[in-house]
C-alpha positions as CSV (number, residue, x, y, z in Angstrom):
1,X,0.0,0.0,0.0
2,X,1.6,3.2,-1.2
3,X,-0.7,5.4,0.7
4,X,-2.7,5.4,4.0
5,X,-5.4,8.1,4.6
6,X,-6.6,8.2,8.2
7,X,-8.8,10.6,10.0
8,X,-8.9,11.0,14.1
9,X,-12.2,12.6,15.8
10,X,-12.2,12.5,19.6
11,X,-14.5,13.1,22.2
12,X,-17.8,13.0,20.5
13,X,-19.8,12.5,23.5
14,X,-23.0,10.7,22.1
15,X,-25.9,10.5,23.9
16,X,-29.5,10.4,23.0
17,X,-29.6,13.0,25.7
18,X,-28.6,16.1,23.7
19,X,-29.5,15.8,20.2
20,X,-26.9,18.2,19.0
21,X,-24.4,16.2,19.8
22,X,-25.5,13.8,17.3
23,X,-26.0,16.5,14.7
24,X,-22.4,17.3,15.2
25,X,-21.6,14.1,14.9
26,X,-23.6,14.1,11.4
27,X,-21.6,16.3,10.3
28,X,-18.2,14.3,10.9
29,X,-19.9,11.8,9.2
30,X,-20.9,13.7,6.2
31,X,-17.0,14.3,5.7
32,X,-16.1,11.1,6.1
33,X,-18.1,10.0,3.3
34,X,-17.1,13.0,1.2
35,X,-13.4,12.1,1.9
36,X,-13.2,8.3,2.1
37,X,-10.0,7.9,4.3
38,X,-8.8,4.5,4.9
39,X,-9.9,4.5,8.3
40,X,-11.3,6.7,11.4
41,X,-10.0,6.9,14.7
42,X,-11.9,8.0,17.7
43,X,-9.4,8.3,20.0
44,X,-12.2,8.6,23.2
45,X,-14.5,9.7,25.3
46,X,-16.7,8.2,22.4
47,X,-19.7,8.4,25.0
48,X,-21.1,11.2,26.9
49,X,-21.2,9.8,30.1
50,X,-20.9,6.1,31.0
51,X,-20.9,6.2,34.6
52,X,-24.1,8.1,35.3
53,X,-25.7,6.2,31.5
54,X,-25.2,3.0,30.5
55,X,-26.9,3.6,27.0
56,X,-24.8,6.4,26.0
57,X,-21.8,3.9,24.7
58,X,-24.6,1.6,23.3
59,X,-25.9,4.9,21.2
60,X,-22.4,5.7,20.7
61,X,-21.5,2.4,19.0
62,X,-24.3,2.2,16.4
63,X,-24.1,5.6,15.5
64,X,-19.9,4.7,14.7
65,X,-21.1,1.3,13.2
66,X,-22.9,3.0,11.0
67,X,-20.1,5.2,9.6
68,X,-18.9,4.5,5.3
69,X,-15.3,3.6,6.5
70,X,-14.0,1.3,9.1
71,X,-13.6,2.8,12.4
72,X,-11.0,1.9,15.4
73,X,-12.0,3.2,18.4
74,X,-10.1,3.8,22.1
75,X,-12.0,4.4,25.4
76,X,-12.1,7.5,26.9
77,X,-12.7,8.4,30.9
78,X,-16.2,8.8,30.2
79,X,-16.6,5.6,28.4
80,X,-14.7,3.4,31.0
81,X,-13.8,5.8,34.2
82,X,-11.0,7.5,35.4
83,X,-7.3,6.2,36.4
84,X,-5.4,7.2,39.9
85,X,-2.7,9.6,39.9
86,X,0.5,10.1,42.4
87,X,-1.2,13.6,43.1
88,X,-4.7,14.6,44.8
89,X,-8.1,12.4,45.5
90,X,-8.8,9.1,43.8
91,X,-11.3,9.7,40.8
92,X,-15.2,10.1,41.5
93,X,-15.8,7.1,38.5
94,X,-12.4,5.1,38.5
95,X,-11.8,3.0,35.7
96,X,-12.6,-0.6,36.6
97,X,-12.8,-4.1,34.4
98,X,-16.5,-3.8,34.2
99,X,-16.5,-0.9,32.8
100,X,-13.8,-1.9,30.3
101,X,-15.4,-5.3,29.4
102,X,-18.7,-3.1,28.9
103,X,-16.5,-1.0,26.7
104,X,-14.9,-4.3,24.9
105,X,-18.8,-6.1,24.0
106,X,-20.4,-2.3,23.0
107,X,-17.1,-1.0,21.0
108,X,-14.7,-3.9,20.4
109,X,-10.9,-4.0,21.1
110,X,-9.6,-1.4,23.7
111,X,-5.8,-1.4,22.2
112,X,-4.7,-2.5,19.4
113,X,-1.9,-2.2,16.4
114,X,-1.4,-2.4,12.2
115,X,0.8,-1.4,9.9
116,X,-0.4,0.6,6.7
117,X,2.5,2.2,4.3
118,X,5.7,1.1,5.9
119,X,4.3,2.3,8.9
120,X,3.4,0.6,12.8
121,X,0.3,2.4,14.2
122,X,-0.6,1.6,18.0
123,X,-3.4,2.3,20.1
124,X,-3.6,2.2,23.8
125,X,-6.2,2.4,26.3
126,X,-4.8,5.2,28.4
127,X,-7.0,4.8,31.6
128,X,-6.3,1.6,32.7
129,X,-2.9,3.2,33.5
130,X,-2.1,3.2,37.0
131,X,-4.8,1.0,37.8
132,X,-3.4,-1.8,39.1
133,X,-6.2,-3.7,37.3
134,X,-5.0,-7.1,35.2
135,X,-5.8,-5.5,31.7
136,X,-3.0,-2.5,32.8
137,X,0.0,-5.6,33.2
138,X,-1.2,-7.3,30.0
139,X,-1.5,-4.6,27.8
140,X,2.0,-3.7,28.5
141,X,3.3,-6.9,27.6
142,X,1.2,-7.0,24.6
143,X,2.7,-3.9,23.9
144,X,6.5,-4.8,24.7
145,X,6.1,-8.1,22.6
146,X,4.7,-5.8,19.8
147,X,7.4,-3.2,19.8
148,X,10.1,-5.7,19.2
149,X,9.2,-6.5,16.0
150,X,8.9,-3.0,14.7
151,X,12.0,-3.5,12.6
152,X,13.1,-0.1,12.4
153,X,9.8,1.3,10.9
154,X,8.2,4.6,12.2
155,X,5.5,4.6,15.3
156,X,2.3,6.4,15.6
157,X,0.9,6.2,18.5
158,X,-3.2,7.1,19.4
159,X,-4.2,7.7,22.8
160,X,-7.3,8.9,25.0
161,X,-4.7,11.1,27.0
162,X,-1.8,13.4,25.9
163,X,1.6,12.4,27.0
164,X,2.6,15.6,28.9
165,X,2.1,19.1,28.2
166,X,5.2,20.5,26.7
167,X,8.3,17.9,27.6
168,X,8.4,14.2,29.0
169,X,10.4,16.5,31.8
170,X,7.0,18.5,32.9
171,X,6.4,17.6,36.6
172,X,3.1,16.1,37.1
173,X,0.6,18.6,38.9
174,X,-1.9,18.5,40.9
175,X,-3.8,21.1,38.8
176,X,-3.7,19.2,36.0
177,X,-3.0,16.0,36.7
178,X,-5.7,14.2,35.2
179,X,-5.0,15.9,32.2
180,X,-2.3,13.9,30.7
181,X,-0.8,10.4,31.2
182,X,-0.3,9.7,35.1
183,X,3.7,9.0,36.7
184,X,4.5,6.6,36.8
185,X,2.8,5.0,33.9
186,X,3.9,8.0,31.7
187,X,7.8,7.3,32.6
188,X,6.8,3.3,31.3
189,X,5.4,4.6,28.1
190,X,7.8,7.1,27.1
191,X,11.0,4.5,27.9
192,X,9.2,1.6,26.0
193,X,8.1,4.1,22.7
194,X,12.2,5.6,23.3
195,X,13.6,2.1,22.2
196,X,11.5,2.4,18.1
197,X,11.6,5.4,15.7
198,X,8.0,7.1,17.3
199,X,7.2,10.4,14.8
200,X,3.5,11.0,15.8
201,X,1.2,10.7,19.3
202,X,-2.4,11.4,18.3
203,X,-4.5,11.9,21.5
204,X,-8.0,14.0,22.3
205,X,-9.3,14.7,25.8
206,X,-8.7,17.9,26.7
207,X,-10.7,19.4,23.8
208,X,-8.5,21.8,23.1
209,X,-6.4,21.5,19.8
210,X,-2.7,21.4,19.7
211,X,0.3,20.6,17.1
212,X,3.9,21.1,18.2
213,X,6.6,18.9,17.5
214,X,8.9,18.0,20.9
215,X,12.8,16.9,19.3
216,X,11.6,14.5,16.3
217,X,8.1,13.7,18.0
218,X,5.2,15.3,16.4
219,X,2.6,15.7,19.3
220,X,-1.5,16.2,17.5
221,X,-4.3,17.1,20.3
222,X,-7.5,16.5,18.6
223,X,-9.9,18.9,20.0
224,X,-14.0,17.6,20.7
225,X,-16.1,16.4,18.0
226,X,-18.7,17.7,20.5
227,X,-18.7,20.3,22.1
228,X,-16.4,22.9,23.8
229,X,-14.9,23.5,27.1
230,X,-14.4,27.3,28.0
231,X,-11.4,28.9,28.7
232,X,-13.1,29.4,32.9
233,X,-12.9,26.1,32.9
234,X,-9.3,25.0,31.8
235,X,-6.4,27.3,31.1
236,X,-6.0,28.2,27.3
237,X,-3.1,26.0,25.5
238,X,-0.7,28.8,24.1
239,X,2.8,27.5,24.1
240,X,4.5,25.2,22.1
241,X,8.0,23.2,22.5
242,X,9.4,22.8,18.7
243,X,12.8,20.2,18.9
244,X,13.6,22.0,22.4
245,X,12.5,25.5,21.2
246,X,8.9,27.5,21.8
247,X,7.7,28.2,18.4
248,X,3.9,29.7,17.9
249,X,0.6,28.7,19.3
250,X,-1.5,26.9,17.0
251,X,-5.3,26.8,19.1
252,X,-8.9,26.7,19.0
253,X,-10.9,30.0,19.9
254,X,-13.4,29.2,22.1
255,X,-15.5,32.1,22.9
256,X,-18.9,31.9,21.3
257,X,-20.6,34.2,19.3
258,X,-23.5,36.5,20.1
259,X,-25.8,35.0,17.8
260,X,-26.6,31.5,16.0
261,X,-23.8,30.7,13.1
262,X,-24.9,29.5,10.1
263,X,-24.6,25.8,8.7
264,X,-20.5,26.3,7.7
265,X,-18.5,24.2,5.3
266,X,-16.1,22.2,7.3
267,X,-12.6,24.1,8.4
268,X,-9.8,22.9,10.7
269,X,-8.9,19.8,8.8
270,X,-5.2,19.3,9.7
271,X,-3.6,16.7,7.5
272,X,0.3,15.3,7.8
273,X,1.9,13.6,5.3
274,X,4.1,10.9,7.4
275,X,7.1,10.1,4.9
276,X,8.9,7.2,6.4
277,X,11.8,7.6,3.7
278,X,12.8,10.9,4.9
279,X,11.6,10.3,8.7
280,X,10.4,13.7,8.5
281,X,6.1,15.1,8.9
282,X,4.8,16.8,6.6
283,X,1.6,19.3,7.0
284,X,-0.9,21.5,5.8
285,X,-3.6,23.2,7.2
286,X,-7.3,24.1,5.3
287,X,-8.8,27.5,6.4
288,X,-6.5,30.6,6.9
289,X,-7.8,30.8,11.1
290,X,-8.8,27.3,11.8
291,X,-11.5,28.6,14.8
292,X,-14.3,27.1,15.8
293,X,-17.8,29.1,14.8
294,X,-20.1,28.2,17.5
295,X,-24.2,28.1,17.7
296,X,-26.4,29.1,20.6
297,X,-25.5,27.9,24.2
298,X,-27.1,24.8,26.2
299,X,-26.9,24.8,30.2
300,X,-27.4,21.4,31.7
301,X,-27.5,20.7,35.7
302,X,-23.9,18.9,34.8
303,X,-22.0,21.3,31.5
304,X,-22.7,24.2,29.7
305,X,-22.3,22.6,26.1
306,X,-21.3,25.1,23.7
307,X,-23.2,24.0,20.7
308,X,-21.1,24.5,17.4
309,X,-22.1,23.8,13.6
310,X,-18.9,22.2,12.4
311,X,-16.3,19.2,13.2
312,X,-12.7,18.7,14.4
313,X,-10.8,16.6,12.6
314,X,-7.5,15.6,11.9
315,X,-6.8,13.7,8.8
316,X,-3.3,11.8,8.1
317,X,-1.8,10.5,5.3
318,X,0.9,8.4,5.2
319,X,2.7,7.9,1.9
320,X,6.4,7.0,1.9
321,X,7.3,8.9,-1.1
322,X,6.7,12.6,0.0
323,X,8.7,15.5,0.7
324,X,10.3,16.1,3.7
325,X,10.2,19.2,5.8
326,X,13.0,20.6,8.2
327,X,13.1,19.2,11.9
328,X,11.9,22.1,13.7
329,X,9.1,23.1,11.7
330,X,6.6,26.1,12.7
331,X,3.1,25.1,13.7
332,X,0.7,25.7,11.0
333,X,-1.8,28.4,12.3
């Protein structure tokens, strides 16, 4: 296979609850089909909210099933529950292997790896970290066993969870610690992942949207599908670590307008072109702002959803002949 086209959503948030949701969702749909990539991952949170609603990851499912391309999937904290950290209060929902076998009959596999156009692609279920649950010791052994065979090619890895913020380095806080990837799982992952050639980590969670590239790792946050989180709520995402150096922000607004927006074409489609012969990424960018336009607001006893008219996806295509760009690349704004 010569080329690979894949497109990443994240935290869509389905329920039967709130019916924009699924209209967003719709609209991811509608540029699937218009696209046809290879495949679709939903790197989490594919559910609105598991703990307090069984049915939403039942809703969820079908409504993925029913997408034109094949779809991957990888649970999220509100499909499955939360993981511990070293820092602050045990989680209200932790993530248990209830929840995760509920995830495995609704969904299907929980982890998982391919290879598509000379690349290995690897998916991890990022909340069983730090569990101390079974799953958590067998996943990374699966993982070890599957990393030794890599034979040199180049790694993409999709998770629920970012890795850190800015550097493997960044302290883990109690601000923000459930965030990213919990010590000392985090340390595990990034020693395991430092022994293969790993260009790309594709993750969601924080619905907030984020390129930057740390040394040769290309880091892609994959803002919500659903809805947005405002900027009272979680501090704003405005620097960026480029091979050891700050370069510019690349983010999502995320104030919301005065009045309805109209039906929108779709904007913010990020797409990298993963060139294994030059070990380089390349990307591009559609739309000259890349914001989010955003419909009327929605207060519920739980969120205030802000209801928006368009998607969030990032698109990857992985074809070994293309042009490299220099390590150390700007973010695309």
């Amino acid at each position: 296979m010569n080329e690979f086209r894949l497109t990443q959503i994240s935290d869509t948030h389905l329920t039967r609850r709130y019916p924009t949701l699924t209209d967003n969702f719709h609209r991811v749909s509608e540029h699937i089909d218009a696209t046809r990539p290879d495949l679709v991952v939903n790197t989490g949170d594919l559910a609105f909210d598991v703990p307090s609603s069984r049915d939403d990851l039942e809703f969820a499912g079908t409504l993925h099933r029913a997408l034109p391309v094949e779809c991957r999937c990888l649970p999220g904290n509100h499909d499955i529950g939360d993981n511990p950290t070293l820092l602050g209060s045990a989680p209200t929902d932790p993530a248990t292997e209830a929840r995760r076998e509920n995830f495995l009959s609704l969904i299907g596999e929980d982890h998982w790896h391919f290879e598509a156009a000379g690349w290995c692609f690897f998916g991890l279920n990022s909340l069983i970290m730090n569990t101390g649950l079974d799953s958590e010791a067998r996943q990374f052994d699966w993982l070890a066993s599957r990393l030794a065979h890599v034979n040199g090619k180049p790694v993409a890895l999709f998770l629920h969870k970012p890795l850190y913020l800015d550097t493997p380095e960044d302290p883990e806080q109690e601000a923000t610690r459930d965030r990213f990837i919990p010590q000392p799982a985090r340390r595990r992952l990034i020693e395991m992942f430092g022994a293969v050639d790993l260009r790309l980590v594709a993750s969601g969670h924080v619905h907030q949207r984020r390129d930057f590239t740390y040394r040769h790792v290309r880091h892609v946050w994959s803002p919500s599908a659903g809805f947005v989180i405002s900027d009272a709520r979680q501090e704003r995402t405005s620097r960026f670590v480029t091979s050891g150096r700050r370069a510019r922000s690349m983010w999502m607004s995320t104030r919301c307008s005065a009045k309805p927006a109209k039906r929108l074409p779709l904007r913010g489609v990020f797409q990298v072109l993963l060139d294994r012969g030059e070990q380089r990424l390349q990307g591009v960018c559609a739309g000259a702002r890349c914001r989010y336009r955003l419909n009327r607001v929605r207060r519920s006893s739980r969120l205030r959803l802000h209801e928006f008219s368009m998607q969030n996806v990032v698109t990857a295509a992985c074809h070994p002949q293309g042009r490299p760009i220099a390590d150390g690349q700007q973010n695309y704004a």
